[in-house]
N, C-alpha and C positions, 0 to 999 in steps of 0.2 A: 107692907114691909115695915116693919120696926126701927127705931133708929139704933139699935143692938145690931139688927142684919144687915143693915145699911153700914154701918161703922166696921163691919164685919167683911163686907165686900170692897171697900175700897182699901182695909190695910189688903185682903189679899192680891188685888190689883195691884196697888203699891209693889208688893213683895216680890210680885213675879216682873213687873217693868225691872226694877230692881236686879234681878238675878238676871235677865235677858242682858242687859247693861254689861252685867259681872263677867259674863263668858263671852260677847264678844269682845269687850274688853281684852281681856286673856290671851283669847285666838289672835286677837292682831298685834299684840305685844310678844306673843309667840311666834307667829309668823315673820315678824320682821326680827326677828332675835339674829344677831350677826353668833356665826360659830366660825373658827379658826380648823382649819385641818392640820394634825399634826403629825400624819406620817401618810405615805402612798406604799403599800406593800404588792409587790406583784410578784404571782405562783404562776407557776407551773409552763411557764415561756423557757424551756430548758435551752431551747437554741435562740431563742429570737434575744437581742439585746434589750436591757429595758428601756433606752435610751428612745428606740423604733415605738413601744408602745406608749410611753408618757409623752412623746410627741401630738398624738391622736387625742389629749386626756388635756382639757378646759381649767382642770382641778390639777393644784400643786401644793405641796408640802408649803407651809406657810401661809395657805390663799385664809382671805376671811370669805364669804359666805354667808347671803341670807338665808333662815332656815326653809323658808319656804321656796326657795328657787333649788335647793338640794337636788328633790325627787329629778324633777328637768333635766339639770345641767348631770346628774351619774345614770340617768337613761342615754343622752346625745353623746357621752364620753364610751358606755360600751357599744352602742354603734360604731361610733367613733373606730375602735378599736379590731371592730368584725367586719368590718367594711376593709380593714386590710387584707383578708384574705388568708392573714395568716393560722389562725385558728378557726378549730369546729365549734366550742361553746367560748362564750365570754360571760363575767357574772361581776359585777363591781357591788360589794359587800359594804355598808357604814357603820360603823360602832361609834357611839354617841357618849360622853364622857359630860354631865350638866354639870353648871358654872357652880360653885361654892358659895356663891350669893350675887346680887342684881347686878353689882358690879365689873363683874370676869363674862370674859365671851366662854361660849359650850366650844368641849372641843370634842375632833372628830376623826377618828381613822377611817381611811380605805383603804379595801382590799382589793384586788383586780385576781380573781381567778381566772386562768386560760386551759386548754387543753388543744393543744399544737398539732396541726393537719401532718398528714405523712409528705414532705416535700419532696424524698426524690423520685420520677415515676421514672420508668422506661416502659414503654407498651409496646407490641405489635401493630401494626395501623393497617386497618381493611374498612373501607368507607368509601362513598359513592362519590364520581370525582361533578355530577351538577349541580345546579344552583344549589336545590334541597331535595329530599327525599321524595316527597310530592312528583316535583315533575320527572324524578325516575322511575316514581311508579307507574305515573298516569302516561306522561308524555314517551318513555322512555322503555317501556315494557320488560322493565326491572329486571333491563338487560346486565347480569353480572359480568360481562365485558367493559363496563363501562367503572371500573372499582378500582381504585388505588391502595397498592399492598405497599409495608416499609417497616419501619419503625421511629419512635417520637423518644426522644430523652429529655424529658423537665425536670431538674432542678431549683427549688426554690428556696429561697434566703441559705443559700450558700454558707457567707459568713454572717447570718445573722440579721442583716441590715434589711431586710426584704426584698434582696434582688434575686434576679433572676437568670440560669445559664440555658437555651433553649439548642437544641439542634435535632433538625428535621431531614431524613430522609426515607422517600416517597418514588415506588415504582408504580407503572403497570398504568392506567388511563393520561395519566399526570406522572411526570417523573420529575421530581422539586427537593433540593437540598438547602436547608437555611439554617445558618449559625445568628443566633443572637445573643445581646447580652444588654443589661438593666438595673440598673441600680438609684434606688428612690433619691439616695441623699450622699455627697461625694463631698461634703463639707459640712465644717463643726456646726454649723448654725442648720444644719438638715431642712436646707430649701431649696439645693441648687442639684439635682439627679443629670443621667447619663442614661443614652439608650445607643447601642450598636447594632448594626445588623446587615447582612450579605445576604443574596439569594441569587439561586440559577432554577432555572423553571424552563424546560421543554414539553410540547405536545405531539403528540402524529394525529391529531382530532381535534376541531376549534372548531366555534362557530363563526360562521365570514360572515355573516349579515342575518338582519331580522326581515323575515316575513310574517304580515299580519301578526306581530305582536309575540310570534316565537323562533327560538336560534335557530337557523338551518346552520349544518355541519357538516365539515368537508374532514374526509378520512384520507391517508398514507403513510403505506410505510418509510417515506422517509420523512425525515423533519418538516414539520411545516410552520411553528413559532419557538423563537427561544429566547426568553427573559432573564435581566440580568441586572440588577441592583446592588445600594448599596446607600446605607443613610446613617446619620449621626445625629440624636434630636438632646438638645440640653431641654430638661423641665426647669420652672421655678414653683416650689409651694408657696401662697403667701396666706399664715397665719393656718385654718384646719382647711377651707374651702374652697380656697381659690389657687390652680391650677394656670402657668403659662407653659407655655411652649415651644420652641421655634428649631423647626429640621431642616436640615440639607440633605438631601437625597437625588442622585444620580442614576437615570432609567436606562438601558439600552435595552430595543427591542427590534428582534428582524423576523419576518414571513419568508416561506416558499414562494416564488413565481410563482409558483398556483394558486395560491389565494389572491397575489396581487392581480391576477389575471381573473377570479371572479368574484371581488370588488374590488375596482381602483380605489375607490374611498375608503379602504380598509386603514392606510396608514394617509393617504390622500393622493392622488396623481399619480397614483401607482408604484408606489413610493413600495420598499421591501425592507428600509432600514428605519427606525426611530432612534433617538437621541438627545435627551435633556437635562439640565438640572433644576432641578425643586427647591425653591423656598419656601417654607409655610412657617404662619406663624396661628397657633391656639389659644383659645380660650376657654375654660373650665369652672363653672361654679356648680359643686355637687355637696349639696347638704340632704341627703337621701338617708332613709333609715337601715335599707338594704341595699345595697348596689345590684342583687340579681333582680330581685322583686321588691322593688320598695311600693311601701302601703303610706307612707308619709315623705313630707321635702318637697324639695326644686332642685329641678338640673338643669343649667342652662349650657349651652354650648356653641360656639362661632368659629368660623376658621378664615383664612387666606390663604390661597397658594398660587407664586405666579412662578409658570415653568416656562424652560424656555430662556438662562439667563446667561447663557453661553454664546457667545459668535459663532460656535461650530454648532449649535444645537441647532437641529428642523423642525424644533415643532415648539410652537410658542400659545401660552393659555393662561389665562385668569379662571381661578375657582374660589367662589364666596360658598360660604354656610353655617347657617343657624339655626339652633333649637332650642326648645323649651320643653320642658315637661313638670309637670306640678301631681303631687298625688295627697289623698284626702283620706283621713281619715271621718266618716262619716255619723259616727256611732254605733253601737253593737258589733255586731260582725262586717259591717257593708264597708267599704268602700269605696273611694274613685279615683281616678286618673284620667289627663286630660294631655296632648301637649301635641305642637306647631314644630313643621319641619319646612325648610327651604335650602333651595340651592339656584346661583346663578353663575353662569358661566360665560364668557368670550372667549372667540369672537363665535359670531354664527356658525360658520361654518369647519367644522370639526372633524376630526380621523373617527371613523365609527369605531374601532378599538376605545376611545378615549370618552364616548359617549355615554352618559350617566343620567338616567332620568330613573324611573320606579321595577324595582326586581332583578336587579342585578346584582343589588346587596342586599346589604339589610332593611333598604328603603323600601317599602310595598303598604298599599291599599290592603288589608286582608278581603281576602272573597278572592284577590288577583293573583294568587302565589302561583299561579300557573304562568303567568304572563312576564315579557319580559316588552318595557316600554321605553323606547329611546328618545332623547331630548336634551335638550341644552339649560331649560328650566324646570325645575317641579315643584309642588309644595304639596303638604299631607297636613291632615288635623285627623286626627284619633284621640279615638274617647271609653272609656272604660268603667263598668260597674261590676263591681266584687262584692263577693258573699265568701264570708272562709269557713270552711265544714268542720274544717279542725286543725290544728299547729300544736305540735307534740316534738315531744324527747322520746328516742326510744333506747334505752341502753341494753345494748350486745352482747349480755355477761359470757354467753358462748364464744362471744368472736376473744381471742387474746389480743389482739393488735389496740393500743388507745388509740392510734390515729381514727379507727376507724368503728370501732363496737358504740360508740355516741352518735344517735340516726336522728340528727332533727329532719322533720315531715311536716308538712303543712297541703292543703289542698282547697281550691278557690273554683267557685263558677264565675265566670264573667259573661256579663252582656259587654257586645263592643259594638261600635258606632264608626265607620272612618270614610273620608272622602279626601278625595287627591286630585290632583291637574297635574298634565305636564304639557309644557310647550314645546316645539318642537319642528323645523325645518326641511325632518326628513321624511314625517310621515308618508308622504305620499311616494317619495323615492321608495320607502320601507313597507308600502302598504300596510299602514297602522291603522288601527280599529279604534284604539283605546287613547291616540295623542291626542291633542286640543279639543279635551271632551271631559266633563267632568265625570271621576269615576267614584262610586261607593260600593261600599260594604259593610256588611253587616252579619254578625251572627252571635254563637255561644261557645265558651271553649270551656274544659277542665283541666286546668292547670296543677300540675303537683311540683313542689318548691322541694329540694335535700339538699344533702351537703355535699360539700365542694362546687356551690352554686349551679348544681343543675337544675334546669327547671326544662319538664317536659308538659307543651300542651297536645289540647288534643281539640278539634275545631271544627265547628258544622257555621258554616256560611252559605250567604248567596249575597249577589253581585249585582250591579247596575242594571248589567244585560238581562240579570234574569238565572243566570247559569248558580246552580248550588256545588257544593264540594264538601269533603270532609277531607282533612289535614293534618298534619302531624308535626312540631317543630320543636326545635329545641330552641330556646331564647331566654334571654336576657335584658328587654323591653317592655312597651307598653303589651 
């Protein structure tokens, strides 16, 4: 090599360390560039107040802003915003105005486009009055006797605020009337919300008690339970993600002598009247990217309730619980989710009406949707892996209505993993199969995510025992 090629290879070397130098340079002078926003425009919220959506929004008229935290913080603000529920699409738009020289920060408009869900519904109601559809199929022999007819009227954000006017009435398996009412923010500083609500609930069909793990049911024509409530729950927001809580709510419930008579443990002692009042107090931290189906976030959740704080009241209880749930975005299409559930309860010995272990709600091992498992303690860990096939828009141009011609779609395979415990005192009274015994499941579902948060899966499992199933649910969970 000559010392021409030689002199020749180190300016180039030089040249290019040199330029490597120049541009990250650049990038990080760029990326820490402070920008100013100078106006927040919001479309298309014709009824909602803008007051309701810059609440949900990190970003303010005035904020400075590093350039590189932008993309972040106007992805977590239209969540932010869709996660209220009140809109079908959200879109938060930046226009970027550069400084006149090194001196002046850049400045920045947003835009927040919306397109506003149809909030007032009335529908007809015909729907199966058990647990889920599943055990009407399988356990129930998709006896259309067992179907409650009526009608629902939801109204939502009334005046604007994001509340809600609810009233339910419900014949035919179930016959239940309930007036509600809700409203997120009842003060200037939009932290401090209101929830109302009344019901009355009669049956001529209940289940008196579990055998091996499912409800046996007692039928007549005359009354045999009637429910009767009535609760007042003030919220506090504090800041985007932190939720409290604290309710009073008042139960009265009575049985037929005929259930008391085949189980006295129904209310206890052969008891035909209940009566209590409820204090609970919550806790909430949901930084989710969707509230129906989040693929990103934490939710964490706790409660107390101790009934029972009246002198007249029979029936006295402690109920603790908490959750978590965490979800991953993993890269590409995959993701996961993971998250712990518990509950514990005093004293031991409890009204089997009042008993709460796995599948009575929304609490279940999957593989076990057939089952219903009573106990005083449980715990669940569920585990989730997603693959998403696709997540689209599909516009309506046929349909006239905007509520409704905007069709976001999305669809996921999931592998699931879950195992649960409950503890429990009565198994043997109950002849349980499935209490003080760990249970798992496992299988595949296809889940399809649209709007106005339905999400319908569809689910092939099998279980501890062995037993397979294929399933059907509507959810809003892991």
């Amino acid at each position: 090599m000559t010392p021409k090629t030689r002199l020749l290879g180190i300016l180039t070397i030089v040249f290019f360390l040199l330029t490597v130098s120049n541009v990250l340079a650049t990038t990080t002078t760029d990326s820490t560039q402070m920008v100013r926003i100078r106006s927040v425009s919001l479309k298309g919220n014709y009824r909602t107040r803008d007051r309701i959506v810059l609440r949900e929004m990190t970003l303010h008229t005035g904020d400075t802003v590093q350039l590189r935290d932008l993309p972040g913080r106007t992805a977590w603000d239209q969540r932010n915003i869709n996660n209220t529920n009140l809109f079908v699409t959200v879109n938060v738009a930046v226009e970027s105005t550069p400084p006149i020289d090194s001196t002046q920060l850049g400045v920045i408009d947003l835009t927040v486009t919306m397109k506003e869900r149809w909030y007032f519904v009335a529908y007809p109601v015909f729907d199966i009055a058990d647990r889920n559809l599943n055990e009407w199929w399988y356990d129930r022999g998709r006896d259309f006797r067992r179907v409650i007819y009526g009608g629902r009227i939801s109204y939502k954000n009334v005046t604007g605020t994001n509340d809600r006017l609810q009233l339910e009435l419900v014949r035919g398996f179930l016959k239940k009337t309930v007036v509600s009412y809700s409203r997120p923010y009842i003060d200037k500083a939009q932290k401090i919300g209101l929830r109302v609500d009344v019901g009355y609930l009669t049956n001529n069909e209940i289940p008196y008690r579990t055998q091996a793990d499912k409800w046996v049911y007692v039928k007549s024509e005359q009354l045999l339970r009637e429910r009767t409530y009535a609760g007042l729950m003030l919220t506090n927001r504090r800041g985007l993600y932190h939720y409290h809580s604290i309710e009073a709510r008042y139960n009265r419930n009575s049985i037929a002598d005929t259930v008391a008579r085949l189980n006295p443990d129904y209310f206890l002692n052969g008891q035909t009247r209940q009566q209590y009042l409820t204090l609970s107090y919550g806790y909430r931290y949901d930084r989710r990217d969707n509230v129906a189906y989040p693929l990103q976030g934490t939710l964490f959740r706790a409660g107390i309730g101790v009934n029972g704080l009246l002198p007249s009241d029979n029936f006295r209880f402690v109920d603790l619980t908490a959750a978590v749930s965490q979800y991953w975005p993993l890269g590409g299409r995959f993701y996961a989710a993971g998250g712990l559930r518990a509950r514990v309860s005093s004293p031991k010995r409890q009204p089997y009406f009042n008993l709460r272990g796995l599948g009575s709600a929304t609490d279940m091992v999957r593989g076990y949707e057939l089952y219903v498992v009573d106990g005083q303690q449980f715990g669940i860990w569920r585990n989730s892996l997603r693959y998403q096939l696709f997540n689209t828009v599909k516009q309506l141009d046929w349909l006239h209505i905007r509520q409704f011609n905007t069709l976001p779609i999305a669809a996921y395979i999931t592998a699931f993993g879950d195992a649960g415990y409950v503890s429990s005192s009565v198994a043997e009274q109950y002849n349980s199969r499935l209490a003080n015994r760990l249970l798992v499941g496992t299988g595949v579902s296809l889940d399809i995510v649209t709007y106005y948060n339905l999400v319908f899966r569809l689910s092939g499992t099998v279980n501890g025992q062995g037993r397979t199933g294929f399933f059907f649910n509507l959810a809003q969970e892991l």
